[in-house]
C-alpha positions in Angstrom: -29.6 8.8 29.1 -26.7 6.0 29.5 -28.2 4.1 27.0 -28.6 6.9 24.2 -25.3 7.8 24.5 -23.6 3.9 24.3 -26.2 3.5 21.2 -25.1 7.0 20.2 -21.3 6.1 20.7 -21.7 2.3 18.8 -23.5 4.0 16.2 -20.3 6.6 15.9 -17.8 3.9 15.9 -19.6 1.9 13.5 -19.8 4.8 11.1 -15.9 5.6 11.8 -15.2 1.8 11.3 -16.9 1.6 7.3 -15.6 5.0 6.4 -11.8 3.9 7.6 -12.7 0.4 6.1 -13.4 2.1 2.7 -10.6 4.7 2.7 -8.2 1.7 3.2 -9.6 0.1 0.3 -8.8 3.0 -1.5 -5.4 3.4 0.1 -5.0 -0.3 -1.7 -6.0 0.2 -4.6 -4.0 3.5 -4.9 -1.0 2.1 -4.2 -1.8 -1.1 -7.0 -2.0 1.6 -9.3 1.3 3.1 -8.7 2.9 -0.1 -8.4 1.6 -0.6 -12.0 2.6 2.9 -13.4 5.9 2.0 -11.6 6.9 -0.9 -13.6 4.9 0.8 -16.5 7.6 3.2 -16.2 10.6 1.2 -15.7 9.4 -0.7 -18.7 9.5 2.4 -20.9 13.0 3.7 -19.6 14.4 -0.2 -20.2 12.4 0.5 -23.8 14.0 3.7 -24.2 17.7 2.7 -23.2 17.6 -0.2 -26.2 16.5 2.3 -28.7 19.1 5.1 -27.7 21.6 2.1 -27.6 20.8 0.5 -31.8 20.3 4.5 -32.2 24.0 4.8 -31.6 25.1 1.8 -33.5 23.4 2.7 -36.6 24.5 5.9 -36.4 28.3 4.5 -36.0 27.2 2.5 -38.7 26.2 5.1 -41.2 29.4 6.9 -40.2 31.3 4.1 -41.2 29.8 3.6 -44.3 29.9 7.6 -45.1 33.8 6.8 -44.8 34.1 3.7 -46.8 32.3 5.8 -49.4 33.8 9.1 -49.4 37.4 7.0 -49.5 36.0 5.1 -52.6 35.2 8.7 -54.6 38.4 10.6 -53.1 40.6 7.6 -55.8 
């Protein structure tokens, strides 16, 4: 009876022990994943920040220009 049970408890453990072994590989490769789409995402706001910054210069530009025009026809 002693000995069914230890076998019976070893058996449990060992079960416990590949099941937590895999959900921590899981865990792992979860949190690579986010680490990536992380710096994926800072990547794209960095990205996006430059574009909204030329955005505004060209369109300071092209108000510039409008006025240098428009002064041009008003003589």
């Amino acid at each position: 009876m002693v000995d069914s049970l230890q076998y019976t408890l070893k058996s449990t453990e060992g079960r416990y022990s590949n099941d937590l072994a895999n959900l921590n590989q899981i865990i792992a490769r979860l949190q690579d994943e986010l680490a990536a789409c992380r710096a994926d995402l800072e990547r794209q706001a960095r990205d996006y920040e430059a574009l909204l910054d030329l955005k505004t210069k060209l369109e300071n530009e092209i108000s510039h220009y409008r006025q240098l025009i428009e002064g041009v026809t008003d003589r």
